[in-house]
C-alpha positions in Angstrom: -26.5 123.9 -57.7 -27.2 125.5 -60.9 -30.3 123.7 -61.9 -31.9 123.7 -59.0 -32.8 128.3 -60.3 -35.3 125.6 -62.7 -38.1 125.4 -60.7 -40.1 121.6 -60.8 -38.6 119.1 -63.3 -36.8 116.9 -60.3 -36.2 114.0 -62.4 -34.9 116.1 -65.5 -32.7 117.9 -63.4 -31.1 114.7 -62.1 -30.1 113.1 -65.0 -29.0 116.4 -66.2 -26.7 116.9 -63.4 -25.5 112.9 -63.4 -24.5 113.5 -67.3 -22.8 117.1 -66.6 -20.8 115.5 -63.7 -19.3 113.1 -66.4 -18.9 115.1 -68.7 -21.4 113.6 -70.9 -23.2 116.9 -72.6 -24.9 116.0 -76.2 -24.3 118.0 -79.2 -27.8 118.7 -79.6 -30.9 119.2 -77.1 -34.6 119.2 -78.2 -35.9 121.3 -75.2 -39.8 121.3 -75.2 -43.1 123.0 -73.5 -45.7 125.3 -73.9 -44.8 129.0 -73.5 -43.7 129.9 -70.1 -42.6 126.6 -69.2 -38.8 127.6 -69.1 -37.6 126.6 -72.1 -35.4 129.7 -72.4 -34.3 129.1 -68.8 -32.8 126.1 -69.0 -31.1 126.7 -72.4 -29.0 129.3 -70.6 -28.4 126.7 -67.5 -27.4 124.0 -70.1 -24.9 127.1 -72.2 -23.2 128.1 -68.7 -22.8 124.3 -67.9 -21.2 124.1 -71.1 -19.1 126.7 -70.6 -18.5 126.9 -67.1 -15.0 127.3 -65.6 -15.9 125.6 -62.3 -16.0 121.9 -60.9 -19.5 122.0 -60.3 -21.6 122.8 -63.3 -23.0 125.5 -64.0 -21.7 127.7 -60.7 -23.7 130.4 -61.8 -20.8 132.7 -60.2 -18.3 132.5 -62.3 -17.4 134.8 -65.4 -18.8 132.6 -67.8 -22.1 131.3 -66.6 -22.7 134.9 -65.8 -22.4 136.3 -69.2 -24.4 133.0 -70.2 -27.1 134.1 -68.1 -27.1 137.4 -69.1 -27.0 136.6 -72.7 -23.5 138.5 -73.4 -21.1 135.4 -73.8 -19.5 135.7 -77.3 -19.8 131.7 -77.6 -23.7 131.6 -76.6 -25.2 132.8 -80.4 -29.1 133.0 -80.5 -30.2 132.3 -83.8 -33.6 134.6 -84.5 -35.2 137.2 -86.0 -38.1 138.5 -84.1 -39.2 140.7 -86.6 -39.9 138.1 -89.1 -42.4 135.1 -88.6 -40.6 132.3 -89.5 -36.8 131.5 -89.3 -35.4 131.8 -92.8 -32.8 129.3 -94.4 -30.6 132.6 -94.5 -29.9 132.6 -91.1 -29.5 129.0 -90.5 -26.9 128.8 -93.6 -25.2 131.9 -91.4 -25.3 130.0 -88.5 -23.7 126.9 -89.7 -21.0 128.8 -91.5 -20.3 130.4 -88.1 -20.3 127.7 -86.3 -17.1 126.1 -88.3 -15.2 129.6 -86.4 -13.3 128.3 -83.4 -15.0 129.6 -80.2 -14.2 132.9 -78.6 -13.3 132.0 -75.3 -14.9 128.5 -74.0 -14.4 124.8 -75.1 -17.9 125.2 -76.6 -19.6 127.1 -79.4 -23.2 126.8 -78.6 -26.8 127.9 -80.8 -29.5 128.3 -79.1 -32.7 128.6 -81.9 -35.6 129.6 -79.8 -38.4 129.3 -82.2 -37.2 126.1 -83.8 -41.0 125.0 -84.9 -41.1 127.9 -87.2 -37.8 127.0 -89.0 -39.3 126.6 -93.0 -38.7 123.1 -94.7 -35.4 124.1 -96.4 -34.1 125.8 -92.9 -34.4 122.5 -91.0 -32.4 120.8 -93.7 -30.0 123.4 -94.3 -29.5 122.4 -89.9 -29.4 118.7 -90.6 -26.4 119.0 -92.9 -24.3 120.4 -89.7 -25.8 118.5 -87.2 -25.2 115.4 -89.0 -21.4 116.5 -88.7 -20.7 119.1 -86.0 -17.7 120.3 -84.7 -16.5 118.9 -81.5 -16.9 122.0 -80.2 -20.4 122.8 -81.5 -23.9 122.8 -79.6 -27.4 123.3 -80.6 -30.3 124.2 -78.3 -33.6 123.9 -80.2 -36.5 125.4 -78.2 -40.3 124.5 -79.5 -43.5 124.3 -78.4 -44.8 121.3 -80.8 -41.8 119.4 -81.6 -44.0 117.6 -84.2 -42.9 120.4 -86.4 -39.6 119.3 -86.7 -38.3 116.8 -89.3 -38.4 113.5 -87.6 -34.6 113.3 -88.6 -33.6 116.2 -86.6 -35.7 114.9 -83.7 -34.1 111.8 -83.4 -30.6 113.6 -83.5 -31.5 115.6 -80.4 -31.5 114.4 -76.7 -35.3 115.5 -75.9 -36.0 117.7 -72.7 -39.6 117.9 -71.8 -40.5 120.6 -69.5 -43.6 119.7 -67.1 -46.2 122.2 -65.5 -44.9 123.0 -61.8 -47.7 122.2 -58.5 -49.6 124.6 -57.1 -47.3 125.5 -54.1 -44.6 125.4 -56.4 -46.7 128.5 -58.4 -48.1 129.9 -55.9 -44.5 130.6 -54.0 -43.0 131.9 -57.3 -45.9 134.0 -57.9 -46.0 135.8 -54.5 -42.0 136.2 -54.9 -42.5 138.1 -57.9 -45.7 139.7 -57.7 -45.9 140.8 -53.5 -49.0 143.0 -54.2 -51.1 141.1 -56.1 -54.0 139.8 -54.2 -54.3 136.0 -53.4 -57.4 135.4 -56.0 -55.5 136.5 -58.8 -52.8 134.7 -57.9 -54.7 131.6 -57.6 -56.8 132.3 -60.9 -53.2 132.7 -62.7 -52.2 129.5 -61.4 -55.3 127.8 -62.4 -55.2 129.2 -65.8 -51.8 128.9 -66.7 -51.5 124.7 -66.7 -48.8 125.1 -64.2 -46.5 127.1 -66.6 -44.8 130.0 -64.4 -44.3 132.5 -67.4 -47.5 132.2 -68.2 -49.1 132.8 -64.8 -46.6 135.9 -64.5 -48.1 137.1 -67.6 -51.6 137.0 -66.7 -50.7 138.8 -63.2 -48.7 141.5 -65.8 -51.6 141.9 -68.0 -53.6 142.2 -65.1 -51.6 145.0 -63.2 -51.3 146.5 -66.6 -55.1 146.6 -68.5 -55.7 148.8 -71.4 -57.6 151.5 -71.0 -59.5 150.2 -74.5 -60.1 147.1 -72.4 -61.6 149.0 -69.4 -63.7 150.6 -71.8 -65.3 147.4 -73.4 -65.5 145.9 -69.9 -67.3 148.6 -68.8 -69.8 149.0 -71.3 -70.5 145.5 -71.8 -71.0 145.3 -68.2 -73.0 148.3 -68.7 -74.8 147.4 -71.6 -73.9 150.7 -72.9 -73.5 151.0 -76.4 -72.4 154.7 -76.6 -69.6 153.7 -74.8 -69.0 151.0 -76.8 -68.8 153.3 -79.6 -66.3 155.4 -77.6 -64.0 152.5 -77.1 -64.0 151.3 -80.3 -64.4 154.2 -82.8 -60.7 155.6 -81.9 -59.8 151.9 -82.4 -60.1 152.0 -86.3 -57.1 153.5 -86.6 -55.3 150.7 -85.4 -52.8 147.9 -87.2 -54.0 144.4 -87.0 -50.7 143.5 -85.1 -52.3 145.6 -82.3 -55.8 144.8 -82.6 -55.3 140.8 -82.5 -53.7 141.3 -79.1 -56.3 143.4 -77.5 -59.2 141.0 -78.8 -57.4 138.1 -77.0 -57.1 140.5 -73.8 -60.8 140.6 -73.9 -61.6 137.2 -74.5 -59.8 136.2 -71.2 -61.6 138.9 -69.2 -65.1 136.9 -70.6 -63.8 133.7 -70.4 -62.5 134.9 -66.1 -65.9 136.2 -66.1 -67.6 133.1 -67.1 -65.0 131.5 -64.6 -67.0 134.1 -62.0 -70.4 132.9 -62.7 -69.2 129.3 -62.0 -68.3 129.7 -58.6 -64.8 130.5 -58.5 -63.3 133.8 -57.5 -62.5 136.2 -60.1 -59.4 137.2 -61.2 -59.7 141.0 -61.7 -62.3 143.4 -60.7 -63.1 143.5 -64.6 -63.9 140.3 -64.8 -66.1 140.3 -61.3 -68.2 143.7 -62.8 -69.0 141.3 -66.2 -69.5 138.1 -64.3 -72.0 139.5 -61.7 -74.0 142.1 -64.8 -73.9 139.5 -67.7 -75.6 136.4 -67.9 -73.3 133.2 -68.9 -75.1 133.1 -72.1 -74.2 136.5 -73.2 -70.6 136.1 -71.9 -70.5 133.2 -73.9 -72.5 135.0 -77.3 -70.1 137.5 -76.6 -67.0 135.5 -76.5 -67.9 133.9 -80.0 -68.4 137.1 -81.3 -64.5 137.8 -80.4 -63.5 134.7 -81.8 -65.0 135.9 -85.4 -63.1 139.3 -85.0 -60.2 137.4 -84.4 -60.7 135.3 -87.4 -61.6 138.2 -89.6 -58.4 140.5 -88.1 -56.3 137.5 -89.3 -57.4 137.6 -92.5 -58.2 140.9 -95.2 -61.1 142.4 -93.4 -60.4 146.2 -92.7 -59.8 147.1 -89.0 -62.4 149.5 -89.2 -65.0 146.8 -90.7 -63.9 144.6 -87.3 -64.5 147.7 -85.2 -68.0 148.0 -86.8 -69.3 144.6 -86.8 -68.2 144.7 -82.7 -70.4 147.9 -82.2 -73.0 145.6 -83.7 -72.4 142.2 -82.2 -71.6 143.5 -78.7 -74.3 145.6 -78.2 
């Protein structure tokens, strides 16, 4: 029953629960998708089926797939740094050293590397050397977005997991689960804008329940066309680090790009995007959203935040 908590994926989830039933779990998975397909999701359902102490794996009930799920089970290791960009050979050396400990209290001693595209050159082969040779006991759950970015050695030492988009009704029953006051265009323009990717969708409704007031204030005076608000909204922005700037360029970029949506027929996805769509023409939605795209590009390189916030003033006026 556990696999079924994965939404979609019927055919993945059968031959997952055929090989669990006989006991046939590989040493190493590949598990694949854009963000928000789930990847994370069925790692954990994959660690409790490992470690489960029931006859039909994973229970989800018992003490062991709980603490999987809740990411507390000494013998479920994530190995990551979120702080850091890429995942050092450091960690993958401490890793495979670990991993040659006897588990804590399962049969299984399982790693689960979420970010396993940005693992450098030398960590991926500092990972081949122990998957080559594991312990009985050891597992390894490599989570990526582009598995291209993996040595084609490590690839072909994984059993590959593919996660697909989910339907509509699939989404759209998820969504209103989660989000019971959202209205039903913005569900629908998360659905359609997310590929079919559930974490996705439920971040666009977030954002959307949650806009920046710095956002408010460039819809508003683009919609507006008023350049002293402009100003407003991005003067106090100067004082900003690039790590927070690049995220709030891309929050405006969707709003243009749902207001462009607008103009095209379909129904918007926030009131935000409705004001722009019905004020702005699409060409100046679309001059506009170029003009973001070069802030973007210039916030990700050694341009000043304050430079960015100037040329803005100028380019969205």
């Amino acid at each position: 029953m556990g696999f079924e908590t994965l939404l979609g994926n019927a055919r993945l989830k059968e031959n997952l629960r055929a090989g669990v039933s006989r006991g046939k779990l590989s040493h190493s998975y590949l598990i694949s998708g854009p963000e928000g397909a789930g990847k994370r999701t069925l790692a954990r359902l994959l660690a409790a089926a490992a470690l489960c102490k029931n006859e039909n794996k994973p229970c989800l009930a018992c003490s062991a797939c709980r603490k999987v799920m809740a990411d507390t089970h000494p013998d479920y290791i994530t190995v990551d740094d979120p702080e850091k960009k890429t995942v050092s050979v450091e960690l993958i050396r401490q890793a495979r050293a670990d991993m040659y400990v006897r588990p804590n209290e399962g049969d299984k001693k399982i790693y689960c590397i979420p970010r396993a595209q940005d693992m450098r050159p030398e960590a991926q082969n500092a990972l081949l050397k122990v998957m080559e040779e594991p312990p009985a006991y050891g597992v390894f759950l490599l989570l990526t977005d582009n598995p291209e970015k993996l040595l084609p050695t490590i690839r072909s030492r994984c059993a590959q997991l593919r996660l697909e988009g989910l339907s509509p009704e699939i989404m759209e029953s998820a969504l209103q689960k989660a989000f019971p006051n959202a209205e039903a265009g913005e569900i629908q323009g998360a659905i359609r804008r997310s590929g079919g990717y559930l974490g996705q969708a439920k971040a666009l409704l977030q954002e959307g329940a949650q806009t920046d007031p710095k956002t408010e204030g460039f819809a508003g005076s683009f919609a507006k066309k008023d350049q002293l608000l402009l100003l407003q909204t991005l003067a106090p922005m100067e004082k900003m680090h690039r790590e927070q700037l690049i995220p709030l360029l891309q929050q405006w970029k969707e709003i243009l790009l749902q207001a462009l949506t607008y103009r095209s027929g379909v129904q918007a996805q926030s009131a935000l995007a409705q004001s722009i769509g019905s004020a702005r023409s699409a060409k100046e939605i679309l001059t506009a959203i170029r003009h973001l795209d070069t802030a973007q590009e210039y916030a990700q390189g050694n341009v000043s935040v304050g430079a960015i916030c100037g040329y803005l003033v100028w380019a969205l006026r």
